[in-house]
PyMOL commands that place a pseudoatom at each C-alpha (Angstrom):
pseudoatom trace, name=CA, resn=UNK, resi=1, chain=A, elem=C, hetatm=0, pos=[0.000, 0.000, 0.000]
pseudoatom trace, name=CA, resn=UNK, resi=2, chain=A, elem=C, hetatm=0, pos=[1.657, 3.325, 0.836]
pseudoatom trace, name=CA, resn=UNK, resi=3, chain=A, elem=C, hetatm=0, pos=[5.293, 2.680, 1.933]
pseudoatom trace, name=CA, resn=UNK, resi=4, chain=A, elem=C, hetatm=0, pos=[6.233, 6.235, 2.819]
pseudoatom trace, name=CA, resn=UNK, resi=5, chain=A, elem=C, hetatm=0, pos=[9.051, 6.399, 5.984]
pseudoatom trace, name=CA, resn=UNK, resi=6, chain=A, elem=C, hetatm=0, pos=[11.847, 3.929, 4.386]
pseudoatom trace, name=CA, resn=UNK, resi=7, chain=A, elem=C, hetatm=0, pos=[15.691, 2.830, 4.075]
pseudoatom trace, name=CA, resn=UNK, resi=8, chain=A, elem=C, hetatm=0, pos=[17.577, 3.107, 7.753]
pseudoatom trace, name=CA, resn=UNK, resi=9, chain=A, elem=C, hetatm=0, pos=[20.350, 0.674, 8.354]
pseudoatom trace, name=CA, resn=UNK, resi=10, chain=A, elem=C, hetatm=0, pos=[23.263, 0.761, 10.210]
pseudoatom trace, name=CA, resn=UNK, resi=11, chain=A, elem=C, hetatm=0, pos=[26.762, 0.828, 8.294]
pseudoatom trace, name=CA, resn=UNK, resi=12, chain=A, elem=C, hetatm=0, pos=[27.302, -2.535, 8.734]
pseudoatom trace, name=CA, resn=UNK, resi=13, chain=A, elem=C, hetatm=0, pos=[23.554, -4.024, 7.631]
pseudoatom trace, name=CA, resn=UNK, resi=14, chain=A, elem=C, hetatm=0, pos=[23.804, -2.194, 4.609]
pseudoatom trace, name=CA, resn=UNK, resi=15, chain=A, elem=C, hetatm=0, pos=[27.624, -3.476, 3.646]
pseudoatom trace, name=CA, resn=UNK, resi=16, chain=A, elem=C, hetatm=0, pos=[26.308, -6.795, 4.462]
pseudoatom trace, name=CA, resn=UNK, resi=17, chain=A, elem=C, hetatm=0, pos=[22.965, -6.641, 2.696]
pseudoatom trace, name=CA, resn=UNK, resi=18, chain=A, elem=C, hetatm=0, pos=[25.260, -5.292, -0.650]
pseudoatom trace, name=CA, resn=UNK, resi=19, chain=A, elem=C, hetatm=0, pos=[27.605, -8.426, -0.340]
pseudoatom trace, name=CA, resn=UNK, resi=20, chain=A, elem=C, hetatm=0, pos=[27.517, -10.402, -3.940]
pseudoatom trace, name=CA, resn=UNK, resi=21, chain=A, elem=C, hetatm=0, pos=[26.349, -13.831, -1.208]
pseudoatom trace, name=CA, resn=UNK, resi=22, chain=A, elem=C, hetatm=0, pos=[22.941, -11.503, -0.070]
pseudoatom trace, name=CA, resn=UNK, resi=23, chain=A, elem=C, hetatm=0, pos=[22.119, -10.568, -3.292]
pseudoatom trace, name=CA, resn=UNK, resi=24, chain=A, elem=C, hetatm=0, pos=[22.356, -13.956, -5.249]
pseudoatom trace, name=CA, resn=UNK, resi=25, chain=A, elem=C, hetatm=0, pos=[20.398, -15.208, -1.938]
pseudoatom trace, name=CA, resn=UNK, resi=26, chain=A, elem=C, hetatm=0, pos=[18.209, -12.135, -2.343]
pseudoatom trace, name=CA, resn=UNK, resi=27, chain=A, elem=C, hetatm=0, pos=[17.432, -13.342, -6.309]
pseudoatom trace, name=CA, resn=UNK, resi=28, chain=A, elem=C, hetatm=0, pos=[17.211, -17.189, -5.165]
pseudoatom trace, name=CA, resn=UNK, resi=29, chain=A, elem=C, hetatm=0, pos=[14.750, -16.407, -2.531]
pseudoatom trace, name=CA, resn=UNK, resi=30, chain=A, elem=C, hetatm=0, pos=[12.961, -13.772, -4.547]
pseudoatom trace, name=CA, resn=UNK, resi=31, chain=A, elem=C, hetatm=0, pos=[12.488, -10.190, -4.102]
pseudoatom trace, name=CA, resn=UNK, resi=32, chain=A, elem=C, hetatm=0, pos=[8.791, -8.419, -3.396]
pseudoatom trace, name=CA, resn=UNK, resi=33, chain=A, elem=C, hetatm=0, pos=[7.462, -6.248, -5.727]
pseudoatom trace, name=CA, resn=UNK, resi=34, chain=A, elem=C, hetatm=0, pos=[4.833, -3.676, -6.115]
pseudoatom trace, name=CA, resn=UNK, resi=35, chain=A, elem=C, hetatm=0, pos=[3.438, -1.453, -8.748]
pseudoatom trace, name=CA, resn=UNK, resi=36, chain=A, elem=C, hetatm=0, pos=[0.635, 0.550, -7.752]
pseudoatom trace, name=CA, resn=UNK, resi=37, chain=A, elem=C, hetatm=0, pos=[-1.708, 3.651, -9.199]
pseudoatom trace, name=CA, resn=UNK, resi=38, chain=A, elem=C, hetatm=0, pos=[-2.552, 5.721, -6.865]
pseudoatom trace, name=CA, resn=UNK, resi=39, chain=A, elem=C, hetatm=0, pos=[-5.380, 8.658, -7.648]
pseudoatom trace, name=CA, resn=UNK, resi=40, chain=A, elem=C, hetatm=0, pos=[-5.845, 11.619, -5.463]
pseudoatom trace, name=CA, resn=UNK, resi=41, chain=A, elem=C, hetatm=0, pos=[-8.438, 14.345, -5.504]
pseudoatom trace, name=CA, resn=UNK, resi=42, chain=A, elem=C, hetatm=0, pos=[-8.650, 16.599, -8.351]
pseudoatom trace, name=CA, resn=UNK, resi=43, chain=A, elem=C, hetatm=0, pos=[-5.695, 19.035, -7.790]
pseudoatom trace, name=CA, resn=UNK, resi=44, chain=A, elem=C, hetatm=0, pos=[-3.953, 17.220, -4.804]
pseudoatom trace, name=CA, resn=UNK, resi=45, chain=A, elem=C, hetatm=0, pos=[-1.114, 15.412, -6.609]
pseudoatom trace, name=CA, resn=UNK, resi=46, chain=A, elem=C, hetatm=0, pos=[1.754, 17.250, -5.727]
pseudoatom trace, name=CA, resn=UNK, resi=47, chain=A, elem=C, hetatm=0, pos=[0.293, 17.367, -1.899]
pseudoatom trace, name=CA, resn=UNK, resi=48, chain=A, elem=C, hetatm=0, pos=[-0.007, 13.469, -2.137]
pseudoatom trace, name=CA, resn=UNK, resi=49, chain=A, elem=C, hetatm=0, pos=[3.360, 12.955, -3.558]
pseudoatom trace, name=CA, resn=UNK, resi=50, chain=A, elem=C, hetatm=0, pos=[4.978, 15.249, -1.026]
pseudoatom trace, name=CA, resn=UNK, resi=51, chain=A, elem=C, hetatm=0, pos=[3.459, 13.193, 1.900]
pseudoatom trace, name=CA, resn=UNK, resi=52, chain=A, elem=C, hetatm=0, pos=[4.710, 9.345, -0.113]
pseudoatom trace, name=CA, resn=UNK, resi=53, chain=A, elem=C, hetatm=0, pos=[8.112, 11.007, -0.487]
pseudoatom trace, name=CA, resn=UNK, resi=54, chain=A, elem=C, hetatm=0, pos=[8.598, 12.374, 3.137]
pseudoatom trace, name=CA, resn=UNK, resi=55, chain=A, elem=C, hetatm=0, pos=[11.276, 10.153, 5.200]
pseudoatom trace, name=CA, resn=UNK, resi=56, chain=A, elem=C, hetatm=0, pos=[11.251, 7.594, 2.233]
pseudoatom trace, name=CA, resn=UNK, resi=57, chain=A, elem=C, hetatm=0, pos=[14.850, 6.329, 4.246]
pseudoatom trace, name=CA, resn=UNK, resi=58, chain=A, elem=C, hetatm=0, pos=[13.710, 4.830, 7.608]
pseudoatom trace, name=CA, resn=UNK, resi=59, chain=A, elem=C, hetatm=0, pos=[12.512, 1.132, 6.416]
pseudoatom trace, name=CA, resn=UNK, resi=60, chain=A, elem=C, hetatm=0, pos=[14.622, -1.778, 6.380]
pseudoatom trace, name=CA, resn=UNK, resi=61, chain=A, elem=C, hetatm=0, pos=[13.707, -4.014, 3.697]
pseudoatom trace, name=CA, resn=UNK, resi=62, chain=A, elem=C, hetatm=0, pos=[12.757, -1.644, 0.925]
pseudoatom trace, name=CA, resn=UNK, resi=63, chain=A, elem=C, hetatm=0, pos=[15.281, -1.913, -1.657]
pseudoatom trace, name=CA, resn=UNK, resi=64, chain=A, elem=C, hetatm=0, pos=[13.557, 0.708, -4.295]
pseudoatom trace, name=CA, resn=UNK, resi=65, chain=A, elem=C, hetatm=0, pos=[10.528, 2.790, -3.502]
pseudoatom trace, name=CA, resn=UNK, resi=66, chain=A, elem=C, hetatm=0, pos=[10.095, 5.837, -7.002]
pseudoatom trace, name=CA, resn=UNK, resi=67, chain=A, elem=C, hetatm=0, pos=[6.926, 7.824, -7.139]
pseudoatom trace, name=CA, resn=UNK, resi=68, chain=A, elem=C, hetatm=0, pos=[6.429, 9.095, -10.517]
pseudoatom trace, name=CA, resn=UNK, resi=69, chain=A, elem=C, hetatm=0, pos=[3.451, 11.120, -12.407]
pseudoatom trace, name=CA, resn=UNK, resi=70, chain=A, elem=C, hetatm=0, pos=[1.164, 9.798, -15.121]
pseudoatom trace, name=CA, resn=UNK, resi=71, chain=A, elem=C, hetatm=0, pos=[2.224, 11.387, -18.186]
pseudoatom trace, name=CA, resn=UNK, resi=72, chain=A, elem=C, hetatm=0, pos=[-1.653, 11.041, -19.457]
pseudoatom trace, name=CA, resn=UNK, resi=73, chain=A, elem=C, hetatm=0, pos=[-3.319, 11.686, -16.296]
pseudoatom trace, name=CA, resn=UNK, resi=74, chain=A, elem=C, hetatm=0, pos=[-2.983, 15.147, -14.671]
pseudoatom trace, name=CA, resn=UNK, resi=75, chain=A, elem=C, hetatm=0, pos=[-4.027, 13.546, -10.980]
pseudoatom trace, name=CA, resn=UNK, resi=76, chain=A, elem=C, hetatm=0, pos=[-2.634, 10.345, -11.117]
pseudoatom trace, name=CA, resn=UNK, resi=77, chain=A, elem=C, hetatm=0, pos=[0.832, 8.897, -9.791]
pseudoatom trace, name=CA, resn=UNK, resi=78, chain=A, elem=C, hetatm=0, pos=[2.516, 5.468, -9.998]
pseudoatom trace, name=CA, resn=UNK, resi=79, chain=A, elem=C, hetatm=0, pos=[4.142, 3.862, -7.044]
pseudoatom trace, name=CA, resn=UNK, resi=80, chain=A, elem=C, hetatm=0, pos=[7.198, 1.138, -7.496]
pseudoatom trace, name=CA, resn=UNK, resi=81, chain=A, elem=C, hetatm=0, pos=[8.265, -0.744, -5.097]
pseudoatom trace, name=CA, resn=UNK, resi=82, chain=A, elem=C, hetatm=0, pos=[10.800, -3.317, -4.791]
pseudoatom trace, name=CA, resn=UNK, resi=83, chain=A, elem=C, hetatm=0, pos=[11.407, -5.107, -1.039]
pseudoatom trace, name=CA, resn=UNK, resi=84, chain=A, elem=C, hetatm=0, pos=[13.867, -7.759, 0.123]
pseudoatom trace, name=CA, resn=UNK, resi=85, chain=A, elem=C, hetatm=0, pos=[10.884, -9.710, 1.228]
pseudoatom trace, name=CA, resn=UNK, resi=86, chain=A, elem=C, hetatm=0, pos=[7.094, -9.555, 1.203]
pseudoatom trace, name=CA, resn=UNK, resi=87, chain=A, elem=C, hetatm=0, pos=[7.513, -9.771, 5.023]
pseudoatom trace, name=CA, resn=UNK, resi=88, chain=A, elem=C, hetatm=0, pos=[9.522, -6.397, 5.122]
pseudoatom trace, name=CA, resn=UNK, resi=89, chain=A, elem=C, hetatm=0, pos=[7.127, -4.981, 3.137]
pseudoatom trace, name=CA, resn=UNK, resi=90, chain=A, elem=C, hetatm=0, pos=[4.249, -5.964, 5.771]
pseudoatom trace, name=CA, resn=UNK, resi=91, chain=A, elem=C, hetatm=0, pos=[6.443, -5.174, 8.607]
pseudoatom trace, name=CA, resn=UNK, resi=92, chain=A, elem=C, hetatm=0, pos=[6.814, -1.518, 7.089]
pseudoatom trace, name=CA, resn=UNK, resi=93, chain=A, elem=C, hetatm=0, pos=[3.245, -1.130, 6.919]
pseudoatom trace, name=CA, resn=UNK, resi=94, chain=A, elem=C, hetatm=0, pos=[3.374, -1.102, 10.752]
pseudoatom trace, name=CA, resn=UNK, resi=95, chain=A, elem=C, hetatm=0, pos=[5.542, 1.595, 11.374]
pseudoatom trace, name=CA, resn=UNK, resi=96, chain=A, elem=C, hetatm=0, pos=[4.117, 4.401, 12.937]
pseudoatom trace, name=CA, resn=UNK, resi=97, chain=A, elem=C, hetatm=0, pos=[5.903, 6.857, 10.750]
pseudoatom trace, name=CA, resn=UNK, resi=98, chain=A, elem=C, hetatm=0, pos=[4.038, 5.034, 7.850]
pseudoatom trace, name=CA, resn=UNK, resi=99, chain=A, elem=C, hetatm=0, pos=[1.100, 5.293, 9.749]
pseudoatom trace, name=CA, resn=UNK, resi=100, chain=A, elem=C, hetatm=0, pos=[1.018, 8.769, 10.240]
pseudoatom trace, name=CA, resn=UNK, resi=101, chain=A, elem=C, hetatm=0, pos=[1.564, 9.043, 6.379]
pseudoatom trace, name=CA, resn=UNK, resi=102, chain=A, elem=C, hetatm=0, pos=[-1.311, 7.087, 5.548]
pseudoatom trace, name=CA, resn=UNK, resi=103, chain=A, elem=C, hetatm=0, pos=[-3.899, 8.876, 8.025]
pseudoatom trace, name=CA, resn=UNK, resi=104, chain=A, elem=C, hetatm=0, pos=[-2.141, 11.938, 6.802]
pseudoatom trace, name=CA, resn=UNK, resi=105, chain=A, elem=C, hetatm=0, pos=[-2.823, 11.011, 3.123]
pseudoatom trace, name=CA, resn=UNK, resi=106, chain=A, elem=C, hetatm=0, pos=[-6.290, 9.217, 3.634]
pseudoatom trace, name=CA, resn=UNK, resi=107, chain=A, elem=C, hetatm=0, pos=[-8.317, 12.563, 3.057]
pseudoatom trace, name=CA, resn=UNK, resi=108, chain=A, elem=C, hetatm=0, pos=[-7.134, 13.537, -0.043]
pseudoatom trace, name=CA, resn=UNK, resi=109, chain=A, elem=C, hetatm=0, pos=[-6.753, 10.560, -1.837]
pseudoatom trace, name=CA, resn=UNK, resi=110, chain=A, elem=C, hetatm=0, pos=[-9.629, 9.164, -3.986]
pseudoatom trace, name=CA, resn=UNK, resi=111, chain=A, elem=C, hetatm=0, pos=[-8.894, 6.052, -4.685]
pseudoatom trace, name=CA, resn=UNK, resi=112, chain=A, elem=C, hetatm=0, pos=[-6.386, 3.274, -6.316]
pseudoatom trace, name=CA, resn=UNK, resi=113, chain=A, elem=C, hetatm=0, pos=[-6.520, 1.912, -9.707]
pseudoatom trace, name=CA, resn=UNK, resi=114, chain=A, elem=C, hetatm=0, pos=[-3.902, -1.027, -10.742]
pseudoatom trace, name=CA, resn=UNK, resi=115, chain=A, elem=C, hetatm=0, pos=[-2.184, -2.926, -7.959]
pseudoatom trace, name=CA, resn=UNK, resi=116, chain=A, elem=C, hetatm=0, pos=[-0.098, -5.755, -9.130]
pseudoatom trace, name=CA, resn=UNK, resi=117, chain=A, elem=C, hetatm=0, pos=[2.391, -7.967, -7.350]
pseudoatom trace, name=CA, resn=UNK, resi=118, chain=A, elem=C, hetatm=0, pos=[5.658, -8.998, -8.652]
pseudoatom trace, name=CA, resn=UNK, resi=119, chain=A, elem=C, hetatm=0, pos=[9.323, -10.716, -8.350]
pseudoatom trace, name=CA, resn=UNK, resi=120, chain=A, elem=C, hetatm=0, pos=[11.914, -8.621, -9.201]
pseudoatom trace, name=CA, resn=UNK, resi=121, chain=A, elem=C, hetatm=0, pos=[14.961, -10.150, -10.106]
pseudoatom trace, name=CA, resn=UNK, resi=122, chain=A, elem=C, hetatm=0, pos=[17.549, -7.513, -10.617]
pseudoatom trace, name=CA, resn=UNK, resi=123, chain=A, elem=C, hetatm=0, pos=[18.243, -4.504, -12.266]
pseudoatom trace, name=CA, resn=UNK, resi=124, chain=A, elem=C, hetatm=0, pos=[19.875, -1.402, -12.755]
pseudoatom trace, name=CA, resn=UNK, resi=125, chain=A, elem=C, hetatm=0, pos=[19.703, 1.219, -9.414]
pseudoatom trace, name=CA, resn=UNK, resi=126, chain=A, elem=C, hetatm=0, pos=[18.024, -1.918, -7.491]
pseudoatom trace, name=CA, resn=UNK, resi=127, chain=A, elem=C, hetatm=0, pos=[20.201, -2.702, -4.509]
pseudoatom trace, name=CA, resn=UNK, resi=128, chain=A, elem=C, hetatm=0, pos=[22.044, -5.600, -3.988]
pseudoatom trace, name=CA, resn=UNK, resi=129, chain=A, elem=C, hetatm=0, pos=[20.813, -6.714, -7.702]
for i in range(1, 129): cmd.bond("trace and resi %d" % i, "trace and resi %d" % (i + 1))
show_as sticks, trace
zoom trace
């Protein structure tokens, strides 16, 4: 759903999670993936992607999280995800940064379109891909 507060780890989680044995593990295992439209209220885009991009580097797990505008749609935004684990991904939703984000982005959304579920497998700019 909306991972907003993301990415904190301590020096030496995040030089072990980028050794070349975590990320073949990481591609064996499979990855988490999520690719989301989100629409808000007529006019409240920029409002909604200020709130999804605020603290996007406090949650472990989340190996890619890009917000991006619809080209074709003036109000609606795309959400990619990409997660060590579906399990992080869950665990993030917890957070109460994340839930502050969500009750603070609840009023002026309208709705969600697509949602779809994938396994990344690697890629340029993923982490530990």
């Amino acid at each position: 759903m909306i991972g907003l507060a993301r990415r904190t780890f301590i020096a030496g989680a995040a030089a072990l999670l980028s050794s070349p044995a975590i990320a073949l593990s990481k591609r064996e295992n499979g990855m988490y993936g999520l690719i989301g439209k989100m629409r808000p209220k007529p006019g409240e885009r920029d409002a909604l992607i200020a709130i999804l991009l605020e603290g996007v580097g406090a949650m472990s797990g989340c190996l890619s999280y890009i917000v991006a505008r619809d080209t074709g749609e003036a109000d609606a935004i795309w959400i990619t995800e990409v997660w060590d684990s579906e399990a992080s991904h869950k665990a993030s939703l917890q957070l109460p940064a994340v839930q502050a984000a969500i009750a603070k982005a609840r009023p002026i959304l309208a709705g969600f379109d697509s949602h779809v579920v994938t396994q990344p497998v690697g890629g340029h700019g993923l982490a530990g891909s």
